[in-house]
N, C-alpha and C positions, 0 to 999 in steps of 0.2 A: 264409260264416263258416268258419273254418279250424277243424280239432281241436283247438287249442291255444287258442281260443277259447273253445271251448264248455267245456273244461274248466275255466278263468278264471272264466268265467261262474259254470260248478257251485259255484266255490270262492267264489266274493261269495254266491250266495244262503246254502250253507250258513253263513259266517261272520257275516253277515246277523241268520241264524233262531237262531243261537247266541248274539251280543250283545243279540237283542228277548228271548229265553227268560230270559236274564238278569236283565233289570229283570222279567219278568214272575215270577221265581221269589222276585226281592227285596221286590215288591210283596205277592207271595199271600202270602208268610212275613210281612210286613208286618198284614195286612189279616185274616191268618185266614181264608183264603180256602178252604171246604172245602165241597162238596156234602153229603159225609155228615153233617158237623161242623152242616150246615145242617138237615138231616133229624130228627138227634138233638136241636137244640136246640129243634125243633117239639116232638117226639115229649114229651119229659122235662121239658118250661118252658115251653110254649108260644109260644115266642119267632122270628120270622120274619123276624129282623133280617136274618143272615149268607143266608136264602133268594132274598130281594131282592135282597141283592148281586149275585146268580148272577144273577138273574132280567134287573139291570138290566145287566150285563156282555153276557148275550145283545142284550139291546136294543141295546146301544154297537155289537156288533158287526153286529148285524142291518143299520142304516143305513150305516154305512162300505162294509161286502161290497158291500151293493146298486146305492148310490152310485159304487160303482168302477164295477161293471158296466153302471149306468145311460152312464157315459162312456167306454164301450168300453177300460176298462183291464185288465178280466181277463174273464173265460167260464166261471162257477158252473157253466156246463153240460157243463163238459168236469172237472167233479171227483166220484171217487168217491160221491158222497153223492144227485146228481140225473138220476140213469139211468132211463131209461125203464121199466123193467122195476121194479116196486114189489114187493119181497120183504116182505113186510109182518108175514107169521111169523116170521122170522128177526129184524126189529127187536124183533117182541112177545117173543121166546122169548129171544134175547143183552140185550137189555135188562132183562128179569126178574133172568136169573144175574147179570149183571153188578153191579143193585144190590142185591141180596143178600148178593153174597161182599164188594161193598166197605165193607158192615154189618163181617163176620165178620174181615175181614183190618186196620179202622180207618184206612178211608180208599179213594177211590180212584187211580186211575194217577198222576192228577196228582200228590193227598196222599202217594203210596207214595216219589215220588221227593223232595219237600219233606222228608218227615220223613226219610227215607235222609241229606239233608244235613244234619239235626241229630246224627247219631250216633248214630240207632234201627236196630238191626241187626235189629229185626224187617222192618222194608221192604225192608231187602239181599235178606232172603230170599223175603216177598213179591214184591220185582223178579225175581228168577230163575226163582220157579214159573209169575206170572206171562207173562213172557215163553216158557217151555219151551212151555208148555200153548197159547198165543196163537199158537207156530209150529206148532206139531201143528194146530190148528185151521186156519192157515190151508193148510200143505201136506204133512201129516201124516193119521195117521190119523184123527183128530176131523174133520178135514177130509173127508173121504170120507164120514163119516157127515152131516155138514153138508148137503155138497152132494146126497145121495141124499136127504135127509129137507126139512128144511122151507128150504132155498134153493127148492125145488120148485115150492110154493106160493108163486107170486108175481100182480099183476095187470099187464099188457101195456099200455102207453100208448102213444099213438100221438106221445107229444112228451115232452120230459123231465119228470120229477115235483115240479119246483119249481114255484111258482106261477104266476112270471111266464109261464114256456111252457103251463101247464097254460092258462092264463088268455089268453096272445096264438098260440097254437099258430105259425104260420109267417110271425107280422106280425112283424119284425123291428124296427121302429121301435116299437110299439103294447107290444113287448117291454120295451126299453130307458124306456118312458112308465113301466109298471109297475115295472121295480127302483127307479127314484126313488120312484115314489108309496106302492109299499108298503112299499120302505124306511124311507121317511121315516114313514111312517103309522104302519103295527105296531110297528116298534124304538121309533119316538116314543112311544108309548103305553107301550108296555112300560118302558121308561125313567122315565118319568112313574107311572105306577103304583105301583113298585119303589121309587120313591123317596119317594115319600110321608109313607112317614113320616121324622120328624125324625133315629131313630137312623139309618136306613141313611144319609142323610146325613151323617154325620158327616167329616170327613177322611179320615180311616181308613179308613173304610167306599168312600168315592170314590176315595184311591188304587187300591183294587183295581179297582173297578168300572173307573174310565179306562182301566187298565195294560191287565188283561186284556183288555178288550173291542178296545182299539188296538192289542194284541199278535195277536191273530187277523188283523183288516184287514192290515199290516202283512207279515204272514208268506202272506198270502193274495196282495198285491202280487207280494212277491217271486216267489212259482212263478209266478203266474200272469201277469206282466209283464216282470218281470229276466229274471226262467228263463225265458222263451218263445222258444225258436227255431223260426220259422215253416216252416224247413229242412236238418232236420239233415245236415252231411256227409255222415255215411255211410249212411242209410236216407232221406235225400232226404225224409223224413216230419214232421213239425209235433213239438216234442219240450218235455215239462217238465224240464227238467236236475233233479239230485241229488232228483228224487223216488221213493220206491220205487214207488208205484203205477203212477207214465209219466203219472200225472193231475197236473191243479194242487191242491195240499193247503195247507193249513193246519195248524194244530196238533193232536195227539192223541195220547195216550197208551197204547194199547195193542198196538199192531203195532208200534211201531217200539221195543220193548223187545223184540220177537222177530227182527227187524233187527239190534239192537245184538248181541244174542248172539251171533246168526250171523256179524255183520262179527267180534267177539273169536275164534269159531271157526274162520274160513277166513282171518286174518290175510292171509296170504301170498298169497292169490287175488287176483291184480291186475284183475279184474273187478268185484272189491269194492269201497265207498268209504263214507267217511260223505256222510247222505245229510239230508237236509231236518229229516227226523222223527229221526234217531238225535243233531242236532246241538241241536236243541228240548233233549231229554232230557236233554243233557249241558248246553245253558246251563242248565236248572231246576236241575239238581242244582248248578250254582255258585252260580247266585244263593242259592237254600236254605242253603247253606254259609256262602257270604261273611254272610249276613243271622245266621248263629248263632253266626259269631267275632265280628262285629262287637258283637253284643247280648250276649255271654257265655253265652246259652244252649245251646251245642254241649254233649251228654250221650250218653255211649254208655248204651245202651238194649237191655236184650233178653228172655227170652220170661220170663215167670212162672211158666208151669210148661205140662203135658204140656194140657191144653184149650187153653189161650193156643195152643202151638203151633200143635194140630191145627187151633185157628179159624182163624190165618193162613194154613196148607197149604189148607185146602179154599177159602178166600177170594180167594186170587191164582190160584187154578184155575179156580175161577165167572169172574173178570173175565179172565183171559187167554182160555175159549173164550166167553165171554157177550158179552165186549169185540168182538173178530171175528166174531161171528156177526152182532151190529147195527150192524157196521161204522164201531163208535166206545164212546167211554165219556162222563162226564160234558164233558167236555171238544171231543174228535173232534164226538161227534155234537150232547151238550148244549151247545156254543158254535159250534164251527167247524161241523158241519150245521144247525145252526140259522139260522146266518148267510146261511144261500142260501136258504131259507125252500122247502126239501123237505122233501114229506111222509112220508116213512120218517122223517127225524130228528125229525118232530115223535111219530111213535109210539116212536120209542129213545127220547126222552127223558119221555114220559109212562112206560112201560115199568122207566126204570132209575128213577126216584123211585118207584113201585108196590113193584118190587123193595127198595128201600131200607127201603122203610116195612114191607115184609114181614120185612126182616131184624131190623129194631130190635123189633117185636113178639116176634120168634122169641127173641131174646136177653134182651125183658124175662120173656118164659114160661122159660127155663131160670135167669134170678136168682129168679126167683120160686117 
C-alpha cells in the first residue's frame, strides 16, 4: 500500500466517524440522551427510564462489537480498553472523579458537547478546561503524578482482560465461540431487561437506544477494519490509521478534546491531523447544532453567577483527569469499553455512576 493510500484511507475512516457522530449527536439531542440527566432523574423522581436507555444502548453495542469479532472483522484485543495489565485503581479512582465533576459541570463529555451545540456557553468552557486538564493528565504534570501513583497498582494477566480471552486464554477458535455467545448472551439480556419497561420503549426512547449503540459498532468497524493496515509503508508495522492511540477506538469523549486543542494549537505541524476521536467531536457538536436550528431551540446560555461558575471549573477538571485516569468517560468506557466486555470498563463504569450518585447527594446537601 502506497502513502498516498494510506492517507485516503485516514481520510474515509475520519469522514466516516464524523458523518455516524452526526446522526448520533441528532439522535441523543433527539432522545435526551444523558447519563447524568439519567442519574438525577433516579436520584429526585425515581424514574429509570433515560437509565435503561444507557443501559440498553450498552447492550446494542455489546452484541454488534462481539459479533464483528466473533467473524474476525476487528480485534477488541488490540484497543486501549482490554490490555492485559488490569489498572484497576486508576478505573476506581478516574471513574469516582469523573462522575462527580459531571454532577458539578451538568453533564458529561458527551452532554458537554450536545449542549455546547445549543448555544450553552457554559460547555464552551467546560470543553476547554476539560480538555487542558485531560492533556495535563495524560502528558503533563498530572500525568506524572498518575503514572507514579495509582497507574502502579495494577493486576498482571497472563492474556487480555476481556472475557473472551480471559475465558479461552490461547484457543483461538474457543475465542471467537465466545464473542458470539456472550455477545449475544449478556448484550441480549441486557437489551431485554432495559427494555422492559413500556416507557423506555417508546420511539424516542429507541431512537437513541439504536443510534447510539449502532454508532459505536460502526465506528469500531471503521478503525478496526477500514483503518487496518496489516503493513504500513513506512514502519513495515500493522497500523490503525487516524487513531490517536495507534489502537482500534471507538467513540469517547475525553481525550480527544485534549487532541483537538492540541491539533487548534500546532495548526501548522504537518505531523498533525484530525483524527478518528477529534472528527467524532466535531460530528456531535453538528448534529447537536443542526438538531437545535431545526427545533428552534438554539439559546445562548451562560453562568448564573460566581458558584455556577466555580461548579463548572472544578467539574470539567474532575472529568478531564478522572476521564484519563479510567481511560474513558460514560461514553469511551461506559459504551465503547463495555462493548468488548473488559473488566476495567466494567469497574469505570460502576465507579463513574458511584461517582454520579456522590455528586448529586453533595449538590442536594449544599441546596439544602
Amino acid at each position: 500500500m502506497t502513502e498516498i493510500d494510506t492517507a485516503l484511507l485516514a481520510q474515509t475512516v475520519v469522514w466516516w466517524t464524523f458523518a455516524i457522530s452526526v446522526l448520533a449527536g441528532l439522535a441523543m439531542s433527539r432522545s435526551d440522551f444523558c447519563t447524568m440527566g439519567a442519574l438525577s432523574d433516579i436520584f429526585s423522581m425515581g424514574d429509570w427510564t433515560r437509565l435503561r436507555m444507557w443501559f440498553a444502548a450498552i447492550g446494542v453495542a455489546i452484541i454488534g462489537t462481539q459479533l464483528l469479532a466473533a467473524g474476525g472483522l476487528i480485534d477488541p484485543g488490540k484497543s486501549i480498553y482490554t490490555a492485559p495489565r488490569l489498572m484497576w485503581l486508576s478505573h476506581l479512582v478516574g471513574g469516582l472523579l469523573f462522575g462527580f465533576g459531571m454532577v458539578l459541570a451538568s453533564g458529561c463529555g458527551a452532554k458537554t458537547v450536545l449542549r455546547a451545540g445549543t448555544g450553552n456557553l457554559k460547555s464552551l468552557v467546560v470543553f476547554i478546561v476539560m480538555g487542558l486538564v485531560a492533556y495535563m493528565t495524560l502528558k503533563g504534570l498530572i500525568g506524572v503524578v498518575r503514572v507514579a501513583t495509582v497507574d502502579r497498582v495494577a493486576i498482571e494477566l497472563s492474556t487480555g482482560q476481556d472475557l473472551p480471552r480471559l475465558l479461552a486464554g490461547s484457543d483461538a477458535g474457543l475465542r471467537r465461540m465466545l464473542h458470539m455467545t456472550l455477545g449475544i448472551g449478556l448484550g441480549g439480556l441486557l437489551v431485554v431487561i432495559s427494555l422492559a419497561s413500556k416507557e423506555a420503549r417508546s420511539p424516542r426512547n429507541l431512537l437513541g437506544v439504536l443510534t447510539v449503540g449502532a454508532a459505536i459498532v460502526a465506528v469500531w468497524y471503521l478503525s478496526g477494519h477500514v483503518g487496518f493496515v496489516a503493513e504500513d509503508p513506512q514502519t513495515l508495522e500493522e497500523r490503525f490509521v487516524a487513531t490517536n492511540s495507534g489502537k482500534i477506538e471507538s467513540l469517547s469523549f475525553v481525550a480527544p478534546f485534549a487532541y483537538g486543542l492540541e491539533l487548534l494549537m500546532f495548526w501548522s505541524d504537518r505531523s498533525r491531523s484530525v483524527s478518528l476521536g477529534i472528527a467524532s467531536v466535531l460530528g456531535l457538536l453538528a448534529g447537536s447544532t443542526a438538531h437545535a436550528l431545526l427545533t428552534r431551540s438554539f439559546r445562548w446560555e451562560g453562568f448564573r453567577g460566581a458558584e455556577d461558575t466555580a461548579n463548572h471549573l472544578v467539574g470539567g477538571a474532575l472529568m478531564g483527569a478522572g476521564g484519563i485516569t479510567a481511560l474513558g468517560c460514560t461514553v469511551g468506557q461506559g459504551i465503547s469499553g463495555m462493548s468488548t466486555l473488559a473488566l476495567g470498563s466494567m469497574i469505570s463504569l460502576a465507579a463513574i455512576l458511584a461517582g454520579g450518585m456522590a455528586g448529586l447527594r453533595y449538590q442536594s446537601w449544599r441546596i439544602g
